[in-house]
C-alpha positions in Angstrom: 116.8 147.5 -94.5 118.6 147.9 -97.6 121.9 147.6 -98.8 123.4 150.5 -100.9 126.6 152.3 -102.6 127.8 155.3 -100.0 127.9 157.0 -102.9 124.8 156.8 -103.4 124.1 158.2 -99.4 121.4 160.9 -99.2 121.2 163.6 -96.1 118.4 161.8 -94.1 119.5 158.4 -94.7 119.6 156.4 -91.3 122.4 153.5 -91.2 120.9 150.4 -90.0 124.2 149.1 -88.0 126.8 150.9 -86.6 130.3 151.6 -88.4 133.4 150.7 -86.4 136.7 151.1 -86.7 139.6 148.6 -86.7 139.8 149.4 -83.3 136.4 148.3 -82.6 135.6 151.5 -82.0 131.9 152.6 -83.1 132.6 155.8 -85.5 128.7 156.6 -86.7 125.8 155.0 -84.6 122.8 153.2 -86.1 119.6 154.8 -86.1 120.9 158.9 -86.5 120.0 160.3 -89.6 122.9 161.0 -91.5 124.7 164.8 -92.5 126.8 165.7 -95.4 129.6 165.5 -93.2 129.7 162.2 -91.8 128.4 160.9 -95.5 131.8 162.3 -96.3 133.8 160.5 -94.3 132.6 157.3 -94.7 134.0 157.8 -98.6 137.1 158.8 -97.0 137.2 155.3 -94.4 136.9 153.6 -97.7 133.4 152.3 -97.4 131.8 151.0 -100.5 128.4 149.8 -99.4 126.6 150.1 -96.1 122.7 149.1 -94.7 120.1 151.8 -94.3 116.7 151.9 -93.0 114.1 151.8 -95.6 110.3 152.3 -95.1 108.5 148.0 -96.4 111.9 146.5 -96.0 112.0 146.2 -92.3 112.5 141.9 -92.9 114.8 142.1 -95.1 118.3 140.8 -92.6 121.6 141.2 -93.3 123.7 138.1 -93.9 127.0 137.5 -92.4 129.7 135.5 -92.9 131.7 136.3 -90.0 131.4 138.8 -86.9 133.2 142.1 -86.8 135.1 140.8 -83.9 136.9 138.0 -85.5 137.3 140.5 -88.6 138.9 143.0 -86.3 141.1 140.3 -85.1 142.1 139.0 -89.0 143.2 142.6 -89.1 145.1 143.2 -86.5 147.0 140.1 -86.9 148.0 141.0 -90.2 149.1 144.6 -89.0 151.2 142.8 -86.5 152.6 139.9 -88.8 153.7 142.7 -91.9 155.6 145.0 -88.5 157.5 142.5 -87.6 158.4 140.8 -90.9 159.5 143.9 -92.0 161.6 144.5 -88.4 162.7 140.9 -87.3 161.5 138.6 -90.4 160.2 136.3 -88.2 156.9 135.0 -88.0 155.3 133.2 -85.1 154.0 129.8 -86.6 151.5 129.0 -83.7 149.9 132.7 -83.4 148.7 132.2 -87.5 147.7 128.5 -86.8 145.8 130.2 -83.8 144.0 132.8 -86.0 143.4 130.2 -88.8 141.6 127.6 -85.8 139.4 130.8 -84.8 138.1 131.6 -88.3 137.1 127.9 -89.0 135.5 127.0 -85.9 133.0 130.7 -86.5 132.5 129.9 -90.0 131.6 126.1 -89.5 129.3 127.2 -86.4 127.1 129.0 -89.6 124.2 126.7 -90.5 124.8 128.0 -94.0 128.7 128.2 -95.5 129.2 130.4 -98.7 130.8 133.5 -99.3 129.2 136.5 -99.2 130.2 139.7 -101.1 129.7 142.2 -98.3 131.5 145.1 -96.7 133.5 143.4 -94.3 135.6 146.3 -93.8 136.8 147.6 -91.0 140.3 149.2 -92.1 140.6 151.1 -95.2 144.0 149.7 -95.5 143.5 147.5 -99.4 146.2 145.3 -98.2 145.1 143.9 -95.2 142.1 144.4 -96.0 142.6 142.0 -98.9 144.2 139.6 -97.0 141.2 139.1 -94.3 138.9 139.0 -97.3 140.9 136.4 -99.2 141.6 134.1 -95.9 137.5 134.2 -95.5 136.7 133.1 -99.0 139.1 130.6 -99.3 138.2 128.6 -96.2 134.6 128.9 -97.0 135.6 127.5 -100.3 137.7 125.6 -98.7 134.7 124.0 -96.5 132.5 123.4 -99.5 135.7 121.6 -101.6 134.9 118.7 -98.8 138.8 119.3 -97.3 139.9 117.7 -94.1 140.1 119.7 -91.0 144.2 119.6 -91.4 143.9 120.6 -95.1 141.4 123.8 -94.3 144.1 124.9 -91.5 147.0 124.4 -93.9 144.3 126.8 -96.5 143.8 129.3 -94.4 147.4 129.9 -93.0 148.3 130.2 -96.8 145.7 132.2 -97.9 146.2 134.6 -95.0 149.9 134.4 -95.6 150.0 134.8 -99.6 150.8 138.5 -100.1 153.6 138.5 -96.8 156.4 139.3 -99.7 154.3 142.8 -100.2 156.2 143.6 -96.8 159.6 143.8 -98.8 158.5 145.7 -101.7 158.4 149.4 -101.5 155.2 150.9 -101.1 155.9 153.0 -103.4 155.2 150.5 -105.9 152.7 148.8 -104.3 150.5 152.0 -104.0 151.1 152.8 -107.2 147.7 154.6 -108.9 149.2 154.7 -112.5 150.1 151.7 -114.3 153.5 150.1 -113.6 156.5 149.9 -115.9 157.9 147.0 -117.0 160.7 146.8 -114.8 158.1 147.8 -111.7 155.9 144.4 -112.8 158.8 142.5 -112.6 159.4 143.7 -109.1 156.0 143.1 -108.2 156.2 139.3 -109.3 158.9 138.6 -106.7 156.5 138.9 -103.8 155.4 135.1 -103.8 159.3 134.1 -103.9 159.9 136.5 -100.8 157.4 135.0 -98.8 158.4 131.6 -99.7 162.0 132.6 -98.1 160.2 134.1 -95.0 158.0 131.2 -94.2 161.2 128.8 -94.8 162.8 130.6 -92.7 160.2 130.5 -90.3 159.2 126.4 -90.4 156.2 126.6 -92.0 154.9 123.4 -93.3 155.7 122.8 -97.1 151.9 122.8 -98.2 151.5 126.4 -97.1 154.6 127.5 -98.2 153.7 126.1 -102.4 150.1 127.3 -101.9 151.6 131.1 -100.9 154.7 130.2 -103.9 152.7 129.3 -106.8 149.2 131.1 -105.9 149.7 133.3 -109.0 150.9 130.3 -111.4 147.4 130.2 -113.6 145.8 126.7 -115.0 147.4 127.5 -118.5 150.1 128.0 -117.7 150.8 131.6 -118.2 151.1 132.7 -114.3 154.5 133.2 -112.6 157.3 132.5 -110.9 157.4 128.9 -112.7 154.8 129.3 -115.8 153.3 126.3 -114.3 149.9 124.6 -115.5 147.2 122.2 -114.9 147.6 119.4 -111.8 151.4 120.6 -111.6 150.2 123.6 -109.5 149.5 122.6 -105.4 145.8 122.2 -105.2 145.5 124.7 -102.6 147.3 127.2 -104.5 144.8 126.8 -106.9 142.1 127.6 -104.5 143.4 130.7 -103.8 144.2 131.9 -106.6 140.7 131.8 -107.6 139.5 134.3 -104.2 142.7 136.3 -104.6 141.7 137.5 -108.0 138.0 137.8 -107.4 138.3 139.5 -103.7 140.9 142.2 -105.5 138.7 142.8 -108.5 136.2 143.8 -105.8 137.9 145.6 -103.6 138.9 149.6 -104.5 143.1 148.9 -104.6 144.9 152.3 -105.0 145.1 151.5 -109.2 141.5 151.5 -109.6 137.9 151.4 -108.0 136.4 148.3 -107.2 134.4 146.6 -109.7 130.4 145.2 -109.6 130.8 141.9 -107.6 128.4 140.4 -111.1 131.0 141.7 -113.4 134.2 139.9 -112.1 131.8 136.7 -111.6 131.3 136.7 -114.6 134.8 137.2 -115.9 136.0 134.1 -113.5 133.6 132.2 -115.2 135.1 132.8 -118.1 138.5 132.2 -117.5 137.5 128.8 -116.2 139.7 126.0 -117.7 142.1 128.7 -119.0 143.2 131.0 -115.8 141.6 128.8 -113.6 141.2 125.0 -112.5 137.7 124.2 -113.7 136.7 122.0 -110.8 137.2 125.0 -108.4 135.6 127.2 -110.5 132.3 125.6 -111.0 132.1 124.5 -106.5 133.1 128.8 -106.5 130.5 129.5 -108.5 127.7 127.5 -106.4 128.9 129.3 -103.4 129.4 133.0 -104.3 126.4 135.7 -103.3 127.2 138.5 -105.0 123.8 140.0 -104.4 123.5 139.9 -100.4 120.6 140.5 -99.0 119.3 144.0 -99.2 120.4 144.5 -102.5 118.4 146.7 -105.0 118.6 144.6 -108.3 116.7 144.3 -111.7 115.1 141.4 -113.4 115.4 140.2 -116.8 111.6 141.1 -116.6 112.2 144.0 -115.5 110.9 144.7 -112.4 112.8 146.0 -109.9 113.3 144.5 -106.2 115.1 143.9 -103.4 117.2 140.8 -102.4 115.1 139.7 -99.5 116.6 135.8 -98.4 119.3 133.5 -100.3 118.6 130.6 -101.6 121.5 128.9 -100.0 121.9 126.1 -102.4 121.8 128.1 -105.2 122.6 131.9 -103.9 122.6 133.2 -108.0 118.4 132.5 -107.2 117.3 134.4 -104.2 113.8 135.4 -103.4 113.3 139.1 -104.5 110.5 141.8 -103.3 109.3 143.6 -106.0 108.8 147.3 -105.8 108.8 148.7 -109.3 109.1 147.9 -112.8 111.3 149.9 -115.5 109.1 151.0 -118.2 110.3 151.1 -122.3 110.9 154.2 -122.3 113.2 153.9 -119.2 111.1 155.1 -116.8 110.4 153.6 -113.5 106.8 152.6 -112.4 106.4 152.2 -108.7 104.3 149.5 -107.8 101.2 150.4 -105.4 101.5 147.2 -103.5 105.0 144.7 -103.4 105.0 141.1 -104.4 108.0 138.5 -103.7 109.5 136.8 -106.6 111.7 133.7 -105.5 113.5 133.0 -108.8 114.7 129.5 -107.9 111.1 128.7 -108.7 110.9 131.1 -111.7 113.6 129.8 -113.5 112.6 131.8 -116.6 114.1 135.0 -115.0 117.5 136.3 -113.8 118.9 138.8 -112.3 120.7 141.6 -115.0 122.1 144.3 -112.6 121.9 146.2 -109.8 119.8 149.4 -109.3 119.3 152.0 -106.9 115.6 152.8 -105.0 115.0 155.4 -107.5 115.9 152.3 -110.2 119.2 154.2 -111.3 121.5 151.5 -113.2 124.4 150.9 -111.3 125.5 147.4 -112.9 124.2 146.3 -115.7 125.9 143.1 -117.8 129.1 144.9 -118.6 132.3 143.7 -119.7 135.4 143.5 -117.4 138.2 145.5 -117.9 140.7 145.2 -115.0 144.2 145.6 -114.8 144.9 142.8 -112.4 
């Protein structure tokens, strides 16, 4: 099994799990080789990557961070709390507490917690799509920050909650492919203050309501509403304002494709100590996989392989199968028999980029430019 870009989808190609709607509905079947037609319209579900069958890479597994169940229920929740803010702005306190409880307890069932940069998608809808994503990642980073079963509750309510104030800004605006004007932004920036007024209104506990107020306030103080910096922003805000700007950099949004998962690592790496708190940054960047398993990747040597088991404890270092080397001349040699490279033992090589079977380049050590 590998993991690859629809894009890059051939006729032939067999999925290795089903895709399902956010009905739970299966859509296309594992195991059917796949037409034009249905390769089409997993672009237009808004698919980015999916598994496939591939001949030697029958134990290679897929890693998961959550089950499409509790996914579909993150998203339906979400569809139901943004319909009835909009309608009745109320919001039923116990029914998110109940949702946040359900997450936890399947994530800390895993034997091994850390966020995994998959296609968890099973509605092509970027905003609530966003919103499962960044309620994920945040308790996982949550979980790995050491925080006390109350404090990961009070995280993942606020992280689930922090884009609510979307529900009062017209979609018109939200949507938005071009870039906003001036006066546009400034609409946009009122979000976190709308939700703050909703959840008030609603008795929600103070430390979600400042996680979901100040979550774009930035460590140096240039974020928004109150230019905030350093310890003078709520700890949890800080959490997720981490995930929220990673999870949207990867994520298609209706401005602008999704960017590599590598790229936007790196470019919260560099914005540690500057756009965000250090301390966060460096547990975040322990527990990120931004190369899941079944990923076709190139070495620093470079050969060519597949992503075939994490190391958990450092998930930038998983064990690779080699299947090919690129060549000087940019050619690509294919091996006649694989070898496994586990690179937390062969610390003088890295990962570079991503590649395609046929060793295409798909992301290789660019730089980050995102309009975020």
């Amino acid at each position: 099994m590998i993991r690859t870009r629809v894009e890059n989808l051939k006729e032939g190609d067999v999925l290795a799990y089903p895709v399902i709607d956010e009905a739970g509905r299966v859509l296309i079947g594992a195991g059917i080789p796949l037409k034009g037609i249905v390769i089409r319209r997993l672009r237009e579900l808004g698919f980015n990557y999916v598994y496939v069958e591939a001949p030697g890479f029958e134990d290679v597994e897929r890693l998961e961070l959550i089950s499409q169940n509790t996914e579909l229920e993150i998203v339906k929740t979400s569809k139901e709390v943004f319909g009835k803010i909009k309608r009745t702005q109320e919001l039923d306190p116990q029914k998110i507490q109940h949702l946040a409880v359900t997450v936890l307890n399947e994530i800390l069932s895993k034997k091994n917690i850390a966020i995994v940069i998959d296609d968890l998608m099973v509605t092509s809808d970027y905003l609530f799509r966003h919103l499962a994503r960044t309620m994920l990642f945040s308790s996982v980073l949550g979980i790995n920050l050491g925080y006390s079963e109350n404090k990961l509750r009070e995280l993942a309510k606020a992280a689930f909650l922090h884009d609510i104030g979307f529900a009062f800004i017209d979609e018109s605006i939200r949507n938005k492919k071009g870039k906003l004007s001036p006066e546009e932004m400034e609409i946009i920036k009122q979000h976190p203050k709308l939700a703050d007024s909703i959840l008030a209104k609603n008795k929600f506990s103070s430390s979600v309501r400042k996680a979901v107020l100040q979550h774009h306030e930035r460590f140096d103080g240039s974020g928004y509403p109150a230019g905030l910096k350093g310890d003078e922003i709520f700890e949890l805000a800080r959490v997720i304002a981490v995930i929220d700007v990673f999870e949207a950099m990867t994520s298609d949004a209706p401005y602008r494709r999704a960017l590599f998962p590598g790229e936007v690592y790196e470019y919260v790496m560099s914005q540690s100590g500057r756009l965000f708190d250090p301390d966060i940054v460096k547990v975040f960047s322990k527990k990120i996989i931004i190369y899941p398993t079944g990923t076709s990747v190139i070495l620093s040597n470079n050969f060519i392989g597949v992503v075939k088991s994490i190391n958990i404890s450092y998930p930038l270092r998983p064990i690779v199968k080699v299947f090919a080397k690129m060549m000087d001349d940019g050619s690509v040699n294919y091996l006649d028999t694989d070898f496994e490279i586990d690179l937390l033992r062969t610390l003088d090589v890295v990962i570079v980029g991503s590649t395609d079977l046929s060793g295409n380049i798909i992301d290789y050590e660019r730089d980050v430019s995102a309009r975020y």
